[in-house]
C-alpha positions in Angstrom: 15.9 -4.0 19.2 12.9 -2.0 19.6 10.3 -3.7 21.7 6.5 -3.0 23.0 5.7 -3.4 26.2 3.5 -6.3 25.7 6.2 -8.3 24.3 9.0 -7.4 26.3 9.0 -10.4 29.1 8.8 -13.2 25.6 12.0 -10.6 24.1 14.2 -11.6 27.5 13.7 -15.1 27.1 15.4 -15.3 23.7 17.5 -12.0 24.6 20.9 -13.8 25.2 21.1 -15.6 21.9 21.5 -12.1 20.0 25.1 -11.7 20.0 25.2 -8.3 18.2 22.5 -6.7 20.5 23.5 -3.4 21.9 20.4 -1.8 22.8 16.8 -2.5 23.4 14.1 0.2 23.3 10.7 -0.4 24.6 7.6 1.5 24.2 5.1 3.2 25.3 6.5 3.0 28.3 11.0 2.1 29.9 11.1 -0.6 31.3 14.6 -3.0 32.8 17.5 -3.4 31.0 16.0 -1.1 28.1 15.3 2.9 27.7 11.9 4.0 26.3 11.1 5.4 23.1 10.6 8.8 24.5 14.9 9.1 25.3 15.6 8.3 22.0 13.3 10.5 19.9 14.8 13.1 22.8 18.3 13.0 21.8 20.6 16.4 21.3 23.1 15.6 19.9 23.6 14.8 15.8 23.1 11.7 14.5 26.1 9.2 13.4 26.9 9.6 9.8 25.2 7.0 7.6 26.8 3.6 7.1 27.5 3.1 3.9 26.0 0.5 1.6 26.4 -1.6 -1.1 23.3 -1.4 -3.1 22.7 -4.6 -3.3 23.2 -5.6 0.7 20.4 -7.4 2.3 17.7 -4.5 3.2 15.0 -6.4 4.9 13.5 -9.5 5.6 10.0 -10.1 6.0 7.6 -13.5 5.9 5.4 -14.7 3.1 1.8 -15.8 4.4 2.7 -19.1 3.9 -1.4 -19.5 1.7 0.8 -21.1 -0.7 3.1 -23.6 1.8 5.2 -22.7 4.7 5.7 -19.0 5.4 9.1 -18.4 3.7 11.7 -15.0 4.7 11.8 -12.5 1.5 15.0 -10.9 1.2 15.3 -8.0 -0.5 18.0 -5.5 -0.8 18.3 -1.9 -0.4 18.2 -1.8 -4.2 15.4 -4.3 -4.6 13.4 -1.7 -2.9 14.7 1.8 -4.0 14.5 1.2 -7.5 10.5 -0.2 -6.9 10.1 3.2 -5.5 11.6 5.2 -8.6 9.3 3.4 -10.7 6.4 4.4 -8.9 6.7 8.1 -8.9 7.3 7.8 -12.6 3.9 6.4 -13.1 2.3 8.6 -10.4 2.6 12.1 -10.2 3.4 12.6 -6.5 5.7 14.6 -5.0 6.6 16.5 -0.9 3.2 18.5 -1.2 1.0 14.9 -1.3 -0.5 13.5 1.4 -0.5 9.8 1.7 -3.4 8.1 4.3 -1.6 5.3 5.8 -4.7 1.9 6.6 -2.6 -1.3 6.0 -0.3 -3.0 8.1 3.3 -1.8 7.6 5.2 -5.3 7.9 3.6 -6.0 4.8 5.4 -5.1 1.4 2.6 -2.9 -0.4 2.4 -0.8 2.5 5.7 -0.9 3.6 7.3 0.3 0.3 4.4 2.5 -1.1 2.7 3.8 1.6 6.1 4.5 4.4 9.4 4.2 2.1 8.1 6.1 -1.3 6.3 9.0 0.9 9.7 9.3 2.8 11.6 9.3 -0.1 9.9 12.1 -1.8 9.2 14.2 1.5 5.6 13.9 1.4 3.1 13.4 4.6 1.9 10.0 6.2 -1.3 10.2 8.0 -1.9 6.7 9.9 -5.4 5.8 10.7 -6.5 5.6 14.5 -8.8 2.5 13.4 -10.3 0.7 11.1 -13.7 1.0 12.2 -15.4 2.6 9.6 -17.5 5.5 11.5 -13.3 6.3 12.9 -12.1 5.8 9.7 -14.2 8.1 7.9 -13.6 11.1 11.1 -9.8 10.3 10.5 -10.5 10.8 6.5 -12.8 14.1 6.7 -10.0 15.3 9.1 -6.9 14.8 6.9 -8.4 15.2 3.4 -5.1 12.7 1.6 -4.2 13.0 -1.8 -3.1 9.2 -2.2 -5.2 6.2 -0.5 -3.7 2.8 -0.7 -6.0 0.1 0.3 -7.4 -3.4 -0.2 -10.4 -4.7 -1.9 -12.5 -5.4 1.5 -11.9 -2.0 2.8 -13.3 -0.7 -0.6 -15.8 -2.8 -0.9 -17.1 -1.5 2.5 -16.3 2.2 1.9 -18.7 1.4 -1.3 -21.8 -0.3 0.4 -21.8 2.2 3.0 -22.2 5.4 0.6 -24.6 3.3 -1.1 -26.6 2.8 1.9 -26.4 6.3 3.0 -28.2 7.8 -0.5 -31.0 4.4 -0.9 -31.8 5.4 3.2 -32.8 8.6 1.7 -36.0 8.9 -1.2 -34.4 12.4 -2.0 -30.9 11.1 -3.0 -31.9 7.8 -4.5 -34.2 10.1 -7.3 -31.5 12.4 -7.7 -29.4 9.3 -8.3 -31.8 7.8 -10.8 -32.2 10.7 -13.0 -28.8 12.1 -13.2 -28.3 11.6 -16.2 -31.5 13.3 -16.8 -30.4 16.3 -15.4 -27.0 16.4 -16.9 -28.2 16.9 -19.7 -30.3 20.2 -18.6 -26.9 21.1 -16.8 -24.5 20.2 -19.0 -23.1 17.9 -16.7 -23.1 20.2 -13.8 -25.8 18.4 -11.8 -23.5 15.4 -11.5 -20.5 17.3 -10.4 -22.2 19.3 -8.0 -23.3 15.9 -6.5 -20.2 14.0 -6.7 -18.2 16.7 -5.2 -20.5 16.6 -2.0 -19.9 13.0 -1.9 -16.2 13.3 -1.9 -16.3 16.5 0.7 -18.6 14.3 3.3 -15.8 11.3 3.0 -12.9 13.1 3.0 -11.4 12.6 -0.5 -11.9 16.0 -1.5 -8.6 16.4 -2.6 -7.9 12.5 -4.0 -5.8 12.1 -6.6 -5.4 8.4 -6.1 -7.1 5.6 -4.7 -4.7 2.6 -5.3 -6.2 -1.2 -4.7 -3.5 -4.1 -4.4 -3.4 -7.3 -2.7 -6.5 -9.1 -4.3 -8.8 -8.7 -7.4 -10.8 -5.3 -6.9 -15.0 -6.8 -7.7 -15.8 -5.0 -10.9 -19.1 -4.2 -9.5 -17.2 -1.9 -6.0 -14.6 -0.6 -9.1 -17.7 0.5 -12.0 -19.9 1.8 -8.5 -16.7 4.0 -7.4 -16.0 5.5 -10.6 -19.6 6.1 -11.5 -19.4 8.6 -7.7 -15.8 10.1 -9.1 -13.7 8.3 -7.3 -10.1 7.6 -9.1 -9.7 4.1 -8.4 -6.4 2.6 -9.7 -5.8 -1.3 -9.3 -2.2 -3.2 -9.5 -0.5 -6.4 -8.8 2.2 -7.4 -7.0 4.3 -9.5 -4.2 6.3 -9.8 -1.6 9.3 -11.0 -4.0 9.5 -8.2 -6.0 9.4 -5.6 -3.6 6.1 -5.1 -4.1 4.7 -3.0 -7.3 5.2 -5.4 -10.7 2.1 -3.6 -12.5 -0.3 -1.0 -12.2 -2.9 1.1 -13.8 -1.4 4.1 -15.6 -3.3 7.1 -14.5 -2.7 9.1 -18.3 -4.4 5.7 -19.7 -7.3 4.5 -20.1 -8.8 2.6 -16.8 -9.8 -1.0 -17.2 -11.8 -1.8 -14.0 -10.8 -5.6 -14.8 -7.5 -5.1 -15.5 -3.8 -4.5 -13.0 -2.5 -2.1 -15.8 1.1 -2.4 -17.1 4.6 -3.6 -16.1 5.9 -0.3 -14.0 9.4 1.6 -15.7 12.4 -1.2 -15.4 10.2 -4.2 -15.3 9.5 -7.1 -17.8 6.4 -9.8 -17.4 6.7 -13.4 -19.2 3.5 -15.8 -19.2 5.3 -19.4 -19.3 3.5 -22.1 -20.6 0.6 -20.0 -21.8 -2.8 -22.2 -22.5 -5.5 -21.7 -24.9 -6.7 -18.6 -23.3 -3.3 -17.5 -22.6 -3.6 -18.0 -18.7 0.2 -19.5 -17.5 2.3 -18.9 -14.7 3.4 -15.0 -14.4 7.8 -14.2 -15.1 9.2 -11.2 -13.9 12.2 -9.6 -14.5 14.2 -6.6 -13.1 15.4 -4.5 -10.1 12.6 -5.3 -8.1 13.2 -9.2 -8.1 14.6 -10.4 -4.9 17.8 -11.7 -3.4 15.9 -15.3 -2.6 14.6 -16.6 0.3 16.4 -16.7 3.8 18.2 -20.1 4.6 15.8 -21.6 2.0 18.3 -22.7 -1.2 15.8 -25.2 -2.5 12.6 -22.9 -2.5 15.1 -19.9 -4.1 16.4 -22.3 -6.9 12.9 -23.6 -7.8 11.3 -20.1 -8.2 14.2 -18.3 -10.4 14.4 -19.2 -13.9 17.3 -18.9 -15.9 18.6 -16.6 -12.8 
């Protein structure tokens, strides 16, 4: 059981009722009955060789909001998850030379299996950001220049108003801004990269290939100002229960700000009970679909149709 420090007192009071426990690890700092962090990442000698696994054992568990009802355990399996992350890299072309910056919080799914599990997979790097405050989060950014940014609609949506600030503070930029187009045309476009590519530079997307925005509908008005400045913003859906990704936006298509794209490789979307407009309740299919929902029968059995 790894452990913080700030946690560890509440841990010992519900310690004994973990028969399996062998070993608790605490961190930052060792404290009783537990070695630190520091010993284990220390270690000489080689790992044990890997247990093996049925593909479809219980991976991870991990807790529904509950905006919906009671917060209800997702299980998903190891290949629930692994073949969500196969889909991904076919839709984006990432690879071990990307660089994925790392803002969301990693018990959730979206970040959990695209922004820790896929980079790991494929041998790319994770940079984690020191804070969300935006004045940090920018520093962190100009810093570590990602290729991939996965994030949520507020954190865009603040990224956004904040360059837009920046060039209306200033009667230089906003003109330039305003006529643009204008002098495009006596540039043949190269006014407006010259711009943009000072805008990404000074935010530290210089090198972004993608900017992916899950979790809640992206505003059209924060997706249309983004892609007016260049920046490649890609929105999908997605849930707990299917480990996340269901849909995205393919980047060799064309980008509907409104829209979360297509079903990813291996996946299949039903609308049931369609209305006039053709709004129903959303059925998905495949790998991705979860084992059901810990100790929770009735919930598991109401959500699965037709297995």
């Amino acid at each position: 059981m790894f452990v913080s420090n700030k946690y560890f007192d509440k841990f010992l009071e519900i310690k004994n009722k973990i028969k399996t426990l062998q070993r608790i690890i605490t961190f930052p700092e060792k404290k009783r009955e537990a070695i630190s962090f520091d010993e284990i990442i220390n270690f000489e000698k080689k790992l044990e060789n890997p247990i093996e696994r049925d593909p479809n054992d219980l991976a991870i568990i991990l807790y529904t909001s509950g905006t919906t009802g009671m917060p209800k355990g997702v299980m998903l399996s190891h290949k629930n998850i692994i073949s969500n992350i196969e889909s991904i890299i076919k839709v984006f072309k990432i690879d071990h030379n990307d660089h994925i910056f790392s803002v969301l919080p990693l018990h959730h799914i979206f970040e959990g299996t695209c922004g820790f599990l896929t980079p790991v997979y494929i041998g790319a790097k994770i940079t984690y950001a020191s804070s969300l405050k935006p004045n940090i989060l920018l520093e962190d950014l100009k810093d570590t220049e990602p290729t991939v940014f996965l994030t949520v609609p507020l954190i865009l949506e603040k990224f956004y108003l904040k360059i837009k600030r920046n060039i209306e503070d200033s009667y230089f930029k906003k003109l330039i801004f305003n006529f643009i187009n204008i002098l495009d045309f006596f540039t043949n476009k190269k006014a407006s990269q010259i711009i943009l590519k000072g805008i990404k530079k000074r935010t530290g997307f210089s090198k972004i290939k993608y900017i992916i925005s899950g979790g809640a509908p992206l505003p059209e008005w924060v997706a249309k100002g983004l892609v007016k400045l260049g920046f490649p913003i890609y929105q999908g859906y997605g849930l707990s229960e299917t480990s996340p990704v269901v849909s995205v936006i393919p980047p060799d298509g064309k980008n509907k700000l409104t829209s979360v794209g297509l079903p990813v490789p291996g996946v299949k979307v039903k609308i049931f009970k369609p209305d006039e407009r053709g709004i129903g309740e959303i059925g998905v299919k495949g790998d991705i679909i979860m084992l059901g929902y810990y100790k929770n029968k009735q919930e598991t059995e109401r959500v699965f149709k037709n297995g």
